[in-house]
C-alpha positions as CSV (number, residue, x, y, z in Angstrom):
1,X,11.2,-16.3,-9.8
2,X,12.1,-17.6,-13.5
3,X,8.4,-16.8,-14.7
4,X,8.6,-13.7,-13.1
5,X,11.4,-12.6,-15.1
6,X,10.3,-14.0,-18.4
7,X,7.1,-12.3,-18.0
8,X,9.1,-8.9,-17.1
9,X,11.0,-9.6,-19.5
10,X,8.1,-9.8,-22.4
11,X,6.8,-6.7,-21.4
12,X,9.6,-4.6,-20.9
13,X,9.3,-4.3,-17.1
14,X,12.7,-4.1,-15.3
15,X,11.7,-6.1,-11.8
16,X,12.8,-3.9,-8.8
17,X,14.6,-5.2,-5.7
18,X,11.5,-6.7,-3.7
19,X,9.1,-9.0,-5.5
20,X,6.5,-11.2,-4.0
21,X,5.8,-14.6,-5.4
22,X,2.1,-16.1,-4.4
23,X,1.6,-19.9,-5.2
24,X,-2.2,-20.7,-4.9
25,X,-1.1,-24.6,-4.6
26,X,0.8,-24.3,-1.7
27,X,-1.1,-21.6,-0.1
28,X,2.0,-19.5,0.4
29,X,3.4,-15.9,-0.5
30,X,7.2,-15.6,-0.7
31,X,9.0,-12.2,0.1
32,X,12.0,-12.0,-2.5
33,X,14.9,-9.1,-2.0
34,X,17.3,-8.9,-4.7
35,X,16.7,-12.4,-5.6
36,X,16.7,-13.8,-2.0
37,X,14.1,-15.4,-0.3
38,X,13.2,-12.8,2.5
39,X,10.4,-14.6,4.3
40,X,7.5,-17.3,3.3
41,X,4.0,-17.0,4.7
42,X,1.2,-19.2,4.9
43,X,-2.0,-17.5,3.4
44,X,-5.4,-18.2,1.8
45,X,-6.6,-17.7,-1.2
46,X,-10.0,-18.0,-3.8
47,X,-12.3,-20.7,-2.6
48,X,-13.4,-21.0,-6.0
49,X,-10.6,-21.9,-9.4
50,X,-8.1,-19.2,-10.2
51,X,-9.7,-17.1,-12.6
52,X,-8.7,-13.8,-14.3
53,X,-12.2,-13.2,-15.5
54,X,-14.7,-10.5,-14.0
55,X,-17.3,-11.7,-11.7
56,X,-15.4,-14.8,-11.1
57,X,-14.3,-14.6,-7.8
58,X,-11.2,-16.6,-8.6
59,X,-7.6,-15.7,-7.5
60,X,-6.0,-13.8,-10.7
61,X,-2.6,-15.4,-12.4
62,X,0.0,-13.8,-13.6
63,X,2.4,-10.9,-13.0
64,X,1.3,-8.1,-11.1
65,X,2.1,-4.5,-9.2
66,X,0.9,-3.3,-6.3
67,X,-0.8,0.0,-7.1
68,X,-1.7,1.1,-4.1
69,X,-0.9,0.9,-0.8
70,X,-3.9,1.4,2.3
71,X,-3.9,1.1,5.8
72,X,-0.4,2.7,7.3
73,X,-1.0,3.6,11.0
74,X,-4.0,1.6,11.8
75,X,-4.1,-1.2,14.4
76,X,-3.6,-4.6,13.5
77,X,-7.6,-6.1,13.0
78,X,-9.0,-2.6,12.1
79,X,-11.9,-3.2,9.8
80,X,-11.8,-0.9,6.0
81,X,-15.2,-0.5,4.3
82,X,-14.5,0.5,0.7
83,X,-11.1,0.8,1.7
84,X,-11.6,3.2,4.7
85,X,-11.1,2.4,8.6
86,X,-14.0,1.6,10.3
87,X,-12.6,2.5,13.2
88,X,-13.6,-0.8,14.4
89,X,-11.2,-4.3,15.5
90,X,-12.7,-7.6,13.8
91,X,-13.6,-8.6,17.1
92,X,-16.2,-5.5,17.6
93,X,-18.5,-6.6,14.4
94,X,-20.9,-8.8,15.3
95,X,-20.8,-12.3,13.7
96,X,-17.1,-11.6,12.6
97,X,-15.9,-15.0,13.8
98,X,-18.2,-16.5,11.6
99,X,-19.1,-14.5,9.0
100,X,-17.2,-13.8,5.7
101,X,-14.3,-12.5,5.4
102,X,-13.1,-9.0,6.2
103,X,-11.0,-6.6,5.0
104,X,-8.5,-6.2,7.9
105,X,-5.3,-4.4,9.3
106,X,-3.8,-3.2,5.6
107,X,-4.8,-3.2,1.8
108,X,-2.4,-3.7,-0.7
109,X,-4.4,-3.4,-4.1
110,X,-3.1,-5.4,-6.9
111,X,-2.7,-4.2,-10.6
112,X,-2.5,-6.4,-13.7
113,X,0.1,-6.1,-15.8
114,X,-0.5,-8.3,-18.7
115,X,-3.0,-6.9,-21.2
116,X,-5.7,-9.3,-22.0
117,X,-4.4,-11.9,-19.4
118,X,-5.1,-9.7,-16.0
119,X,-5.3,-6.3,-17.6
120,X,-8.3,-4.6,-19.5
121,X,-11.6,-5.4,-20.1
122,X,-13.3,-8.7,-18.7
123,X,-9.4,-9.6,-17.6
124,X,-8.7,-6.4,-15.3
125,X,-7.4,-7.3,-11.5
126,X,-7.4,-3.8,-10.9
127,X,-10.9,-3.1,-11.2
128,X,-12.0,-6.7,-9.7
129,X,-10.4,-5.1,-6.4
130,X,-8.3,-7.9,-6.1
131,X,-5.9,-7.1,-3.1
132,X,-3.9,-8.9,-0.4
133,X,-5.1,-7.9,2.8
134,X,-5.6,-9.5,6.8
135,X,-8.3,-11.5,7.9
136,X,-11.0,-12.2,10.4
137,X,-9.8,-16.0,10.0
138,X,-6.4,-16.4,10.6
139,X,-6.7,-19.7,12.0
140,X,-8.4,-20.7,8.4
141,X,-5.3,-19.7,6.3
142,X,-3.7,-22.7,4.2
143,X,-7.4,-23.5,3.0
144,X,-9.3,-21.8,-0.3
145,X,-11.3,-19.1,1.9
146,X,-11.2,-15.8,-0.3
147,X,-13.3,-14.4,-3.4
148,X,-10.0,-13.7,-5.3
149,X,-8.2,-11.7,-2.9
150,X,-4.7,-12.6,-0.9
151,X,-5.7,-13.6,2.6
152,X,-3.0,-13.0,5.5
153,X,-2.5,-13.4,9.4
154,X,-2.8,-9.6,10.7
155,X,0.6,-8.8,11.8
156,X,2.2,-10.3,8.8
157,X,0.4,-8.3,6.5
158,X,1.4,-5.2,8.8
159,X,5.2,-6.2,8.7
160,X,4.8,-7.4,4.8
161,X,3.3,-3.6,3.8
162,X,5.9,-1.9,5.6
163,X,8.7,-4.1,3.7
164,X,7.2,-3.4,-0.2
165,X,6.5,-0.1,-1.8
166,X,3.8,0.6,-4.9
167,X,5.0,-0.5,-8.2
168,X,6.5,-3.6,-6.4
169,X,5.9,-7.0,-8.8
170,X,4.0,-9.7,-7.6
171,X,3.3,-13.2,-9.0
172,X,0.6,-15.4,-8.8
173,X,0.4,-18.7,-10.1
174,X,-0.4,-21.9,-9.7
C-alpha cells in the first residue's frame, strides 16, 4: 500500500476508498477498503517477465485504474469475444479445457497511469488490452498462465467487480 501512495502521491492522484494491490511474485490480488485488507485471492498472471512494453505479453507494473468495467449480468464462465458475450459457458467451446485461455465471466480493463512507465506510446496498458478477467483454468491459478492479463477463479472475479467501481487504483508489482 506504501507504493501505491507514493506513486499517487507523484502524480497528484488522491487514491479513493477501494484499491487493489496485485503481486506477480506471490500470485495474489489483495482487495483494500479504506486501508484494510478486504479479501486476498489467488490468481495467475503473464507466463512470460513483467513487461510494460507493447507486444510483450508481460504482466504491466505499476499503478493503474480500472477504466472500464464489462460483463455485469452475465453467468459466471460466459465467454466475451472482443469484449462481448458469446453467449456461450467455457464448457460449450470445444477444446476449452485445454486450450488457451479465455476471456470469462467479467472484464475489468486496466488503464496506465504513469506516463512513459504504463502510459503512452510503446508503454500503454490501456491499448495492450491488459484486463483482469476469469478463466477457463481455474485449477491452474498460482502458476504464470496469462499473456499479461489478471487471471481469476469465476465467481471471485464476479463478487471482486461488483465490490470496485471505474476509476478504482490498482497496483501491480513485483
Amino acid at each position: 500500500m506504501e507504493q501505491v501512495n507514493k506513486t499517487a502521491a507523484r502524480l497528484g492522484i488522491k487514491p479513493g476508498e477501494r484499491i487493489l494491490v496485485v503481486r506477480i511474485g506471490t500470485a495474489t490480488l489483495q482487495f483494500f477498503r479504506k486501508g484494510a485488507l478486504v479479501k486476498s485471492y489467488v490468481i495467475s498472471t503473464s507466463q512470460r517477465p513483467p513487461s510494460n512494453v507493447k507486444h510483450s505479453l508481460g504482466t504491466p507494473r505499476g499503478l493503474h485504474e480500472i477504466a472500464e468495467r464489462i460483463g455485469g449480468g452475465q453467468p459466471p464462465g460466459m465467454v466475451f469475444k472482443s469484449r462481448v458475450p458469446t453467449g456461450r459457458h467455457f464448457s460449450e467451446i470445444p477444446g476449452a479445457d485445454t486450450d488457451a485461455n479465455l476471456i470469462t465471466s467479467r472484464i475489468l480493463w486496466l488503464r496506465g497511469l504513469e506516463p512513459g512507465v504504463n502510459r503512452g506510446g510503446e508503454v500503454d496498458t490501456y491499448e495492450r488490452y491488459v484486463y483482469i478477467h476469469g478463466t477457463n483454468h481455474e485449477a491452474r491459478l498460482g502458476e504464470p498462465l496469462s499473456s499479461g492479463c489478471v487471471l481469476m477463479r469465476n465467481l471471485e472475479i464476479v463478487e471482486l467487480y461488483d465490490e470496485v467501481r471505474t476509476g478504482d487504483l490498482v497496483w501491480i508489482g513485483d
